[in-house]
C-alpha positions as CSV (number, residue, x, y, z in Angstrom):
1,X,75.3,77.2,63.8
2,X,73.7,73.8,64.8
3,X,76.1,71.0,65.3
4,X,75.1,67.2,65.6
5,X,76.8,65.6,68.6
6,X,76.7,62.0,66.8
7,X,77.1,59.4,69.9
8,X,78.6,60.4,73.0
9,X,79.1,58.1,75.9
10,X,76.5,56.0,74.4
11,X,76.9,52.7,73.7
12,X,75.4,49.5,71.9
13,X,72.5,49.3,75.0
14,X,71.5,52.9,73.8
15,X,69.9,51.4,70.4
16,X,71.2,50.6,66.5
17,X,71.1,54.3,65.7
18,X,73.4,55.2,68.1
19,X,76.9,55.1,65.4
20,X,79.6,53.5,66.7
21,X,82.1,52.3,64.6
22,X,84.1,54.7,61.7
23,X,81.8,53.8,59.0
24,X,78.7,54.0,61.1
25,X,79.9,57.5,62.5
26,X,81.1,58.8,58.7
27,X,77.4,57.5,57.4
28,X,75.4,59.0,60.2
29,X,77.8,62.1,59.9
30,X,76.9,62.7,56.2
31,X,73.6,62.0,57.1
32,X,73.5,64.5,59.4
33,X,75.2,67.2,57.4
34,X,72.5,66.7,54.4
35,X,69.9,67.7,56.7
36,X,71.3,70.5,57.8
37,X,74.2,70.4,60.4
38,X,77.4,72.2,60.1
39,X,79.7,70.6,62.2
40,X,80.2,67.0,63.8
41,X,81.1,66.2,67.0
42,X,81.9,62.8,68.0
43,X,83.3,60.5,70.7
44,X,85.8,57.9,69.2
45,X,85.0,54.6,70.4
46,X,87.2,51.2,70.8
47,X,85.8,47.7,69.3
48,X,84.0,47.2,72.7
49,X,82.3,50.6,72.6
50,X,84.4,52.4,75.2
51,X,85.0,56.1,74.9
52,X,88.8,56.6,73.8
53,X,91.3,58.8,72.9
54,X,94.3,56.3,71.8
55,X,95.4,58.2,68.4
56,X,94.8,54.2,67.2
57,X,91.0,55.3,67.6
58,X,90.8,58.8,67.3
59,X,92.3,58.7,63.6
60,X,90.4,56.8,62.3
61,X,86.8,58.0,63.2
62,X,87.6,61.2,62.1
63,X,89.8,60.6,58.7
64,X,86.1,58.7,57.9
65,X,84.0,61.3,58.8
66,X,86.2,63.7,57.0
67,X,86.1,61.6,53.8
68,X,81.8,61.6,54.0
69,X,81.6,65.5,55.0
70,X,83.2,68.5,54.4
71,X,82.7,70.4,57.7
72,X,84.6,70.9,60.7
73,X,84.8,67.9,63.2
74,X,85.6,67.6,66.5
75,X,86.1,64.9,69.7
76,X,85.6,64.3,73.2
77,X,88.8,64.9,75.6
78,X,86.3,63.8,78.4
79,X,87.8,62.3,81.6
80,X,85.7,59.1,81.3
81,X,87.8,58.4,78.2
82,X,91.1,58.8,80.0
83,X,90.9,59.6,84.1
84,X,95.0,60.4,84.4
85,X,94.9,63.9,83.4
86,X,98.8,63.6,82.8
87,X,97.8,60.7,80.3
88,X,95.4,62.8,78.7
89,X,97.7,65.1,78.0
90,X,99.7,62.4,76.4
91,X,97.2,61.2,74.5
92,X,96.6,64.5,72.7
93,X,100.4,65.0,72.0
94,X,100.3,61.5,70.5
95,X,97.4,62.1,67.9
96,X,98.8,61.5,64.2
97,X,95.6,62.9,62.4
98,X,94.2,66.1,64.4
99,X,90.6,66.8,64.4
100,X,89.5,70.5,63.6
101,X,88.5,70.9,67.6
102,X,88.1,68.7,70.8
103,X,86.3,69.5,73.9
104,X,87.7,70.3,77.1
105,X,85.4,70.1,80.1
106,X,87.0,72.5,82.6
107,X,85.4,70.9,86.1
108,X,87.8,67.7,85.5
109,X,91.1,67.9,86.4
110,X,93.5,69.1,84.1
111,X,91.5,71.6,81.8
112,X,94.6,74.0,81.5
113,X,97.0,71.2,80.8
114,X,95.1,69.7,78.2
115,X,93.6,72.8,76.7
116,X,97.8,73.8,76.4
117,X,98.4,70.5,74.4
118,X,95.6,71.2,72.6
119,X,96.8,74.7,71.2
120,X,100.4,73.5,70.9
121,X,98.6,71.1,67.9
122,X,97.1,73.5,66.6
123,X,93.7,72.1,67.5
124,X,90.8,74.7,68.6
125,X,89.0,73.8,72.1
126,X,85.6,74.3,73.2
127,X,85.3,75.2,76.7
128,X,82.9,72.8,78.4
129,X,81.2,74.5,81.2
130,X,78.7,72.0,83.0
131,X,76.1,73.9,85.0
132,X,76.2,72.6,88.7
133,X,79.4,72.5,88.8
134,X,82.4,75.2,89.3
135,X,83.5,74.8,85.6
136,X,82.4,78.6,85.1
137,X,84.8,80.1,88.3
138,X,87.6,77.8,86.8
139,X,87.3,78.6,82.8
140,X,86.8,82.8,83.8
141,X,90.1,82.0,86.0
142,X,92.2,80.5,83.2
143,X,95.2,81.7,81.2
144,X,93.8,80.0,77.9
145,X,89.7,81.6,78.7
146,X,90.5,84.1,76.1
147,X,92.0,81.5,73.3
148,X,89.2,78.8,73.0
149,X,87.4,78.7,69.5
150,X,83.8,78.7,71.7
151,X,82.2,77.7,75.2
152,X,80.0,74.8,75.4
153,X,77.6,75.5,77.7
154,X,76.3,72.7,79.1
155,X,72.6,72.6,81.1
156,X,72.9,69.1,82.7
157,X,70.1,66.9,83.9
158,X,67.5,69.1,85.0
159,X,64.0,68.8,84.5
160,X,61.8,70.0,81.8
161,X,60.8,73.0,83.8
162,X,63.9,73.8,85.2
163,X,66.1,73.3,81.5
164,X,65.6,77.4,80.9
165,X,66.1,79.0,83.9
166,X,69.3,76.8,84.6
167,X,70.6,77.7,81.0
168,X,70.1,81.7,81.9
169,X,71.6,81.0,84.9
170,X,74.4,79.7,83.3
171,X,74.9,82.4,81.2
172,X,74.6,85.2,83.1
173,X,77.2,83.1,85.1
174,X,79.4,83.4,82.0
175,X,78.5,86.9,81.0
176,X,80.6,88.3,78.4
177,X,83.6,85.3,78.9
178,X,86.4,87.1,77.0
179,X,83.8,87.7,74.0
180,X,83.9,83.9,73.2
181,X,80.9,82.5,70.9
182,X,79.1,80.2,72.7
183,X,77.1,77.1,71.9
184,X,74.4,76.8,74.4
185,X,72.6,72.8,74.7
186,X,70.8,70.6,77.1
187,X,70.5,67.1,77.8
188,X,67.6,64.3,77.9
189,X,64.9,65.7,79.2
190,X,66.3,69.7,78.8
191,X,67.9,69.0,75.5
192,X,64.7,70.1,73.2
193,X,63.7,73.4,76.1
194,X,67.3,74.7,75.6
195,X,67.8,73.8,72.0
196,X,64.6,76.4,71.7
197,X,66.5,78.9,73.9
198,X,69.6,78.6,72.2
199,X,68.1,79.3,68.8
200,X,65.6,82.2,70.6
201,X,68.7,83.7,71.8
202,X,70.5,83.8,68.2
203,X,73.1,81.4,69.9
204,X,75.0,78.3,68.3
205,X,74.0,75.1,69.7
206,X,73.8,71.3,69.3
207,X,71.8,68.1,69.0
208,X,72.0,64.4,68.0
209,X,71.9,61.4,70.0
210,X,74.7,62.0,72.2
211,X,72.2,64.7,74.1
212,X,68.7,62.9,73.3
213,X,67.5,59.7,71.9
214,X,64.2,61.0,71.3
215,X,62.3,63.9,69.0
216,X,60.3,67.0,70.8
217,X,56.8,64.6,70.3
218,X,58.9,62.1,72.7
219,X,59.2,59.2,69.9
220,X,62.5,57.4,69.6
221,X,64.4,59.3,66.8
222,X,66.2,57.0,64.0
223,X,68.9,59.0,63.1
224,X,71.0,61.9,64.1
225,X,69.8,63.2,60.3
226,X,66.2,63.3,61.8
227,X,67.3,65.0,65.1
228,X,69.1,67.2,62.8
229,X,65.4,68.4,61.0
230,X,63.8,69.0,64.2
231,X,65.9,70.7,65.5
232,X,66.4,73.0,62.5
233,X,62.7,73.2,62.8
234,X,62.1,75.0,66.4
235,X,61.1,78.3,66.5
């Protein structure tokens, strides 16, 4: 499965093909799907750009991607987007229109507590697990391990060089982890040596510009949709 991860943290200073608003987000969504991807995952942003999980901004990116694509879609619960882990919490129960999944990064604060609102919506979770961090230890430790939809596993910031050993690090790290799927990705500079992995290993995984702004030649990509194609194209 290869899902575009449409914007991230990203922001305006990030370039015009990052997709901000809900009718940039639906268009580079459909876009995205055309070429190939089968699910969208997206990070709700405010006016200014900001990260957000208000159900004022949430609903409305995703009741417009929903209305250009036909494929599961899911958001960011990331801590940058709401520090108070009891207000994130409250932000999930206050969602009017529920997206199919939404992340939960287990080294922030508060994993359990929002992965419990979470599945008390009905919503599925994938389990962020952040290499160099002690996300693993925590997720293997928790009471809702065996009840997320997938892991994300996530090789952070390494080098080129250092992108595949990290990732099979992190995976043996995992090992079997309650016979979850998991979706194996990299970002910046790793993002195109794990993509490869992930797809050598038969294992879901992501790309768009939320991981990488640029294709495997290193030129600036113009859309999620052509992001989308490469990737699709790796061996």
């Amino acid at each position: 499965m290869m899902q575009v991860c449409l914007n991230g943290a990203r922001g305006a200073g990030d370039g015009t093909a990052v997709p901000l608003s809900p009718a940039a987000l639906a268009e580079s969504a459909a876009a995205a799907v055309a070429a190939g991807a089968a699910e969208v995952h997206v990070h709700p942003k405010t006016p200014c750009g900001g990260d957000s999980l208000s159900p004022r901004v949430v609903g409305p990116a995703v009741e417009a991607i929903r209305a250009a694509v036909d494929v599961p879609v899911g958001v960011t619960t990331g801590a940058w987007a709401e520090p108070d882990p009891i207000r994130r919490v409250e932000r999930v129960r206050s969602w009017t229109l529920l997206p199919d999944h939404a992340s939960v990064n287990w080294h922030e604060d508060g994993a359990d507590e929002v992965a419990a609102a979470l599945l008390e919506r009905g919503v599925g979770i994938e389990a962020g697990i952040r290499s160099g961090t002690d996300a693993a230890r925590r997720f293997l430790g928790s009471p809702y391990a065996s009840r997320v939809l997938r892991i994300l596993a996530e090789v952070a910031d390494p080098t080129p060089g250092e992108a595949e050993p990290t990732a099979r690090a992190l995976l043996a790290e995992l090992g079997t982890a309650h016979g979850r799927p998991v979706l194996l990705h990299g970002q910046d500079a790793g993002a195109w040596p794990v993509l490869c992995l992930a797809r050598s290993l038969g294992l879901d995984t992501r790309i768009g510009l939320e991981d990488v702004l640029v294709l495997p030649d290193g030129e600036r990509a113009a859309s999620n949709a052509e992001l989308v194609r490469a990737a699709l194209a790796c061996a």
